[in-house]
N, C-alpha and C positions, 0 to 999 in steps of 0.2 A: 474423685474423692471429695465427699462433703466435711471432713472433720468432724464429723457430729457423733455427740456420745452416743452406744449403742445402749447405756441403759444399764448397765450391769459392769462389776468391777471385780476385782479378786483381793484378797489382805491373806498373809501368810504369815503366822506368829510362829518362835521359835519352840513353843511348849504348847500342847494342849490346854494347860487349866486357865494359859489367858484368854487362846481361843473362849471354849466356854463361858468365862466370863463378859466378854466380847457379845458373843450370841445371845445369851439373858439380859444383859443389857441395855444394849442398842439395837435391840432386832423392835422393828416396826415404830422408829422415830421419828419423828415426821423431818425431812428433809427438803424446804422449799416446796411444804405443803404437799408433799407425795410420802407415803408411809416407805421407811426403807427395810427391804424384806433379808433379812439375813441366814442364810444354811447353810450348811456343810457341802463344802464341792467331791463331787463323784464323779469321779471319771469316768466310767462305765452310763452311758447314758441309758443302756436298753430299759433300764426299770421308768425311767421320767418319762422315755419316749413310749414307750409299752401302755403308758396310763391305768397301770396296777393301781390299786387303792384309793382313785381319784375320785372323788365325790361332787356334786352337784348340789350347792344349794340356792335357792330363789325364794322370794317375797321376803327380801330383806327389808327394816328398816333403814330410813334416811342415816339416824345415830347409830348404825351399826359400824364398824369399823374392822378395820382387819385383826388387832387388838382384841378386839373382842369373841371374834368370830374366831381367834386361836383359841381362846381361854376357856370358850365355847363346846368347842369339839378336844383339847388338848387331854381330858378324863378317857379317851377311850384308846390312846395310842401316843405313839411316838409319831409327831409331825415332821414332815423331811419341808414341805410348801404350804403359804396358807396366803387368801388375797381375796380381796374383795374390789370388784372393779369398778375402776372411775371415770368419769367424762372428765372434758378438756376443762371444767371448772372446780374437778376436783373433789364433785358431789359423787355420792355412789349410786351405782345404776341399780340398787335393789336383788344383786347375786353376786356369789363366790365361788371358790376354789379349796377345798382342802386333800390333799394330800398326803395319805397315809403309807406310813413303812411297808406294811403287809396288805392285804387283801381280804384278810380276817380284821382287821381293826377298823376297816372301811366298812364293812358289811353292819357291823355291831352297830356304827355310828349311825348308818342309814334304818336300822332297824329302832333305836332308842330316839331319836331326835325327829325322826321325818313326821310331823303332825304338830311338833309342839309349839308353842307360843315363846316368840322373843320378841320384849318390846313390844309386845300385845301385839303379835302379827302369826300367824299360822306360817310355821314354814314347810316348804319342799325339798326333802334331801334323798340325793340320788346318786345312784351310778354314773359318771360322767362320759356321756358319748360321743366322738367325735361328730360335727356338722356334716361330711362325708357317709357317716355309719347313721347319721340318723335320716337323711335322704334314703338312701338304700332300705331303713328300714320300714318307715311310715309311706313308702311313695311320695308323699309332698312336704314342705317345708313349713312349720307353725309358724306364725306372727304375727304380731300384735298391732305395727305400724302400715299403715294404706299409703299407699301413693294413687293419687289424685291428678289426673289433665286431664284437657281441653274443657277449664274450666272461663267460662266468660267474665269480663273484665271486671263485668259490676258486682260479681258475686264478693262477698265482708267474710273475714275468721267469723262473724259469728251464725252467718248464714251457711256456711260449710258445714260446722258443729252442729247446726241445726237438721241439717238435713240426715246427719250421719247417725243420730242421736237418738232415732227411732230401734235400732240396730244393737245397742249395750251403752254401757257405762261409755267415755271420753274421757282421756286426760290431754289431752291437747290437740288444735284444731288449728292448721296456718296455710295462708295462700300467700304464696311464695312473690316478694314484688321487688323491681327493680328501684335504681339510686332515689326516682323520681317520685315513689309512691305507686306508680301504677303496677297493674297485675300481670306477672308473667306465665299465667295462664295455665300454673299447674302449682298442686301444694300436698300436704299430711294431713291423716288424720290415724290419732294413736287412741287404741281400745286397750279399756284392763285384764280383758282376758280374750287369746286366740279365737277363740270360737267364734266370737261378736264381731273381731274382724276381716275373718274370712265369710261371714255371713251377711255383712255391709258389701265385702269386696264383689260377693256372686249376687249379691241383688242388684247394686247400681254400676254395676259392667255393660256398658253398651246403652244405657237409658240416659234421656234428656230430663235429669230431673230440675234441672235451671233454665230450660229451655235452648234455644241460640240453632247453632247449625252443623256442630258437632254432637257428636254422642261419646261421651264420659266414658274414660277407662279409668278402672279402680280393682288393683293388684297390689298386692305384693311390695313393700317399697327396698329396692335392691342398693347394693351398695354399688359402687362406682367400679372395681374390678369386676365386679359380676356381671355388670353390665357390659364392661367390654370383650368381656370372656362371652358373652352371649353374640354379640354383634359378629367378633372374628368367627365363632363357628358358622352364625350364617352365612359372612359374606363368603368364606372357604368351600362351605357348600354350593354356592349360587355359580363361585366360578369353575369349581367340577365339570358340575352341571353343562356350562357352558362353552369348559372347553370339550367335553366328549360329544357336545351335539356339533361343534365349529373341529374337532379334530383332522377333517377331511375336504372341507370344505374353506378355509380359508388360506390364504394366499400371503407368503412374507414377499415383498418386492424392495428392491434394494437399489442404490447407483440411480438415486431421482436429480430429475434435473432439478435447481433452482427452482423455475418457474412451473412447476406439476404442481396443480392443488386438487383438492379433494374429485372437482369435479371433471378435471383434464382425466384423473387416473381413471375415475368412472368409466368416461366415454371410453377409452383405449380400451376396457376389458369389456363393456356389455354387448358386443358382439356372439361370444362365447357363453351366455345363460344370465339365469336373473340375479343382480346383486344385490344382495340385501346390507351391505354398509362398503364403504369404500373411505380411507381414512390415511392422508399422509401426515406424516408424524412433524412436532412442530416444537419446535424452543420453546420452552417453559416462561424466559422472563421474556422473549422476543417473537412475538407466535410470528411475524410476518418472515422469520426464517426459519427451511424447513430443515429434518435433520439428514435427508438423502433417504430414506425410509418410507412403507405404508404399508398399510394391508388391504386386502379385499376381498370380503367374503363372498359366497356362492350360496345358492339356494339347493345345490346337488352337489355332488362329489364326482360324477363327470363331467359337469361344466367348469369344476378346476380343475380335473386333469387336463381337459382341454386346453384351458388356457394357458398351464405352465408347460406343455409339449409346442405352444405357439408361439411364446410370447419369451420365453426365457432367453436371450442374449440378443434379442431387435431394440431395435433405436429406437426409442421415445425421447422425443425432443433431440439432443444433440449428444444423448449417452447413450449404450448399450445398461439393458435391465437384467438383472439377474430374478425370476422368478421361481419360489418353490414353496411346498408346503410351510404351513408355520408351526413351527414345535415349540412346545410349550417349555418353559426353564427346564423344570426338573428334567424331562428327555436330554437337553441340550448338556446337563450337565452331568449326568446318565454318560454321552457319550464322549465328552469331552475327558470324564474319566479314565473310560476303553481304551480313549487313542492316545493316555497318555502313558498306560498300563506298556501299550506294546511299546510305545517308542524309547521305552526303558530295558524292555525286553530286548530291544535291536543293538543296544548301545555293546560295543567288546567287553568281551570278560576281563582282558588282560590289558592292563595301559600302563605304559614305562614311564615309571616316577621318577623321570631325571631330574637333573641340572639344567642341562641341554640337548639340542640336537645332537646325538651321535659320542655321548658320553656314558661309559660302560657301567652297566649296574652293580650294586654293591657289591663285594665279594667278587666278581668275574676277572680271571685275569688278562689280560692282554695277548693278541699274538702279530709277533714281529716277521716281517717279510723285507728279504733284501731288495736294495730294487733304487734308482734313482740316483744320484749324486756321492759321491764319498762322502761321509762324515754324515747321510741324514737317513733316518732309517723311518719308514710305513708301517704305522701299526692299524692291524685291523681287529674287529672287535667280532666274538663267532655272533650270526644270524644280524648283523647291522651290516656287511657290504653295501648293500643296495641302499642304504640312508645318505640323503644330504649331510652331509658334514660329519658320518662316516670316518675318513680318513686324518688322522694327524701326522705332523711333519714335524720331529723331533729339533731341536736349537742345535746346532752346531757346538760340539765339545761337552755333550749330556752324554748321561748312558743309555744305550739303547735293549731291546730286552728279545732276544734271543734263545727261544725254547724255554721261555720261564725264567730265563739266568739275565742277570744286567752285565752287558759287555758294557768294555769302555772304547768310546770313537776313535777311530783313525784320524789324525790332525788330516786335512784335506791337501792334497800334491798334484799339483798340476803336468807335474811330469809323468807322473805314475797313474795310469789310468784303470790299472787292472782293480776291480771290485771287490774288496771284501767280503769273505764267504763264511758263515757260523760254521764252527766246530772241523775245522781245517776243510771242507769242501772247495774241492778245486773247479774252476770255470770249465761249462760244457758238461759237468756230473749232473746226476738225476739222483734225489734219494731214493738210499741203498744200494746203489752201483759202487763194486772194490774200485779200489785207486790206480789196480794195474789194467782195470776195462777202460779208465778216464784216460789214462795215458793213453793205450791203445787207440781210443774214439778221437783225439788229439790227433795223434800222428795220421791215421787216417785221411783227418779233415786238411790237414793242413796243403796246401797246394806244394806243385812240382817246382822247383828252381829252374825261371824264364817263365813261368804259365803267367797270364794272366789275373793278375791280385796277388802274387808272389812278391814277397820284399824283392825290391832294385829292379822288377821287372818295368819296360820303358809300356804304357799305356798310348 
């Protein structure tokens, strides 16, 4: 975040007639010498962005002003924009901008105005085209300023002009020089009208008209975004290019020892065909360490398969190498996507959002089983049996909960052994067994008087 004004502000009055008043008055005031342009805010941007009724004009004069240029055009409509634009000194560059409500007021204006003299200057007014739409429509781009290199050191601004000079009119002619005076070997030259300097451009493209031991290019003078908008498309293409012809043939190697350098990796691989680069990768602020990494191209695509069916997991130097093709980013991150698609796909649908281990889910209710000590009762939880920590052990003198109901504990008796049983179930019962089968299965079990395990019987 630069803090820096973006240029434009917003004022919101409580009545329109101060607005109004506001806009006739202080619209195009000079504001630390930049004209301040003031309109009505519209929310709706499609009409500004659309470039409905926007007009074109050029061969202004120096004294034209935006002022002017409203008061100008203002007879044939209602203006929503209106500007004349400036360089960083604040002078005008000789064209503007108006901006009409409709489409029909724009047209009027372009048909009344386009030829006539302002400030004894013939002007141009037009339909306003975007830079995009006017590429598309002309094939190539008008302009009036040349960029100039490999220009030799001795060449003077006026020996430049001079030479350009044969070609049209000049309004300015510079070769571009560093702190010291001297020529940094490329500079402008600006014509009054396009045609003189696309016809300077195609004559002395490629010709020694200063002589030396380059030959002179002279195009088009671009702006600094254009230029690197140009640069990224080639270098994108070159590495395309480069990787579909290396797609097959080059080799990532991985787990290098220290002491592997360019030429150790060479020799390990030129057994298996011809190499045409071999290359271990290397610290940036440190090159004398490497970063365990290289590559190594092939002149064929079976002389790398060869070598990664040979070479992939053998010792070089004192590590095992991992050898395999080299995939280019996008692939890697292509697949790196896939494998993380499934690994989401693998994860359980259902995951219990406890507390803790083996603590029952909201709403579930508990089920009690007799079992264990007097006074302490086992609750188990339905489909967690089998869970670590599973089982709780009730405090002595709490209630415990039996078929949904909370009993209250038996105080603990060390003389009385017999166990406590929900809902009068007697010891040796089975649920739903009647009370005269338990008695029956009782007497049954109980041994003979003198048998062995029989009360007073001598062991």
């Amino acid at each position: 975040m630069t803090r820096r004004s973006l240029g434009y502000a917003y004022v919101n009055f409580h009545n329109v007639v101060d607005a109004e008043r506001a806009l006739d008055t202080l619209n195009y005031t000079a504001v630390k010498g930049k004209a301040c342009r003031i309109m009505w805010k519209h929310r709706d941007p499609s009409m500004r962005k659309s470039g409905q009724g926007n007009i074109f004009i050029k061969n202004l004069d120096k004294n034209v002003d935006t002022r002017t240029l409203h008061d100008t055009f203002s007879q044939f409509g209602n203006i929503l924009s209106c500007k004349v634009s400036m360089d960083d000194q604040c002078s005008s560059r000789g064209f503007g901008f108006v901006q009409f409500e409709t489409a029909e007021e724009a047209n009027e204006a372009i048909a009344k105005v386009n030829g006539m003299l302002l400030e004894d200057k013939r002007l141009y007014v037009g339909p306003f085209v975007p830079r995009t739409e006017r590429d598309n429509v002309t094939g190539e781009r008008k302009f009036s300023n040349v960029y100039v290199k490999n220009i030799p050191e001795d060449v003077s601004d006026e020996k430049l002009k001079e030479t350009f000079a044969k070609y049209g009119e000049i309004t300015s002619a510079v070769v571009m020089r560093k702190p010291d005076g001297t020529s940094r070997g490329f500079g402008f030259v600006n014509f009054k009208e396009t045609e003189q300097a696309k016809a300077a451009a195609d004559a002395l493209n490629g010709q020694k008209p200063f002589g030396g031991d380059k030959d002179l290019y002279a195009g088009r003078a671009e702006k600094e975004s254009e230029r690197k908008e140009k640069l990224r498309k080639k270098y994108d293409a070159i590495r395309l290019d480069r990787l579909k012809s290396n797609q097959l043939v080059n080799l990532y190697i991985k787990n290098l020892d220290d002491n592997i350098d360019d030429e150790k990796l060479r020799t390990s691989f030129e057994q298996f065909g011809t190499i045409t680069s071999a290359k271990v990768m290397r610290d940036k602020d440190r090159p004398e360490i490497s970063k365990g990494f290289g590559f190594v191209c092939f002149s064929a695509p079976e002389e790398a398969t060869r070598a990664v069916t040979a070479m992939n997991g053998q010792m070089l130097g004192s590590k095992p190498i991992y050898v395999a093709l080299h995939q280019p980013i996008e692939i890697r991150r292509q697949m790196q996507a896939a494998q993380n698609a499934r690994n989401q796909s693998m994860l359980p649908r259902f995951q219990m959002q406890v507390g803790g281990p083996g603590m029952p889910m909201p709403g579930m209710a508990p089920m009690a089983f007799p079992g264990g000590r007097p006074g302490q009762g086992v609750f188990m939880f339905p489909n967690m049996g089998q869970m670590p920590g599973a089982q709780f052990r009730q405090p002595q003198g709490q209630f415990r909960m039996a078929g949904g109901v909370p009993q209250q504990q038996q105080p603990r008796n060390n003389n009385n052994r017999q166990q406590p049983y929900p809902g009068g179930m007697q010891q040796g019962a089975r649920p739903g067994m009647p009370v005269q089968a338990v008695g029956a299965a009782q007497q049954q079990a109980r041994p003979a008087p003198g048998a062995p395990g029989a009360p007073g019987a001598r062991q």
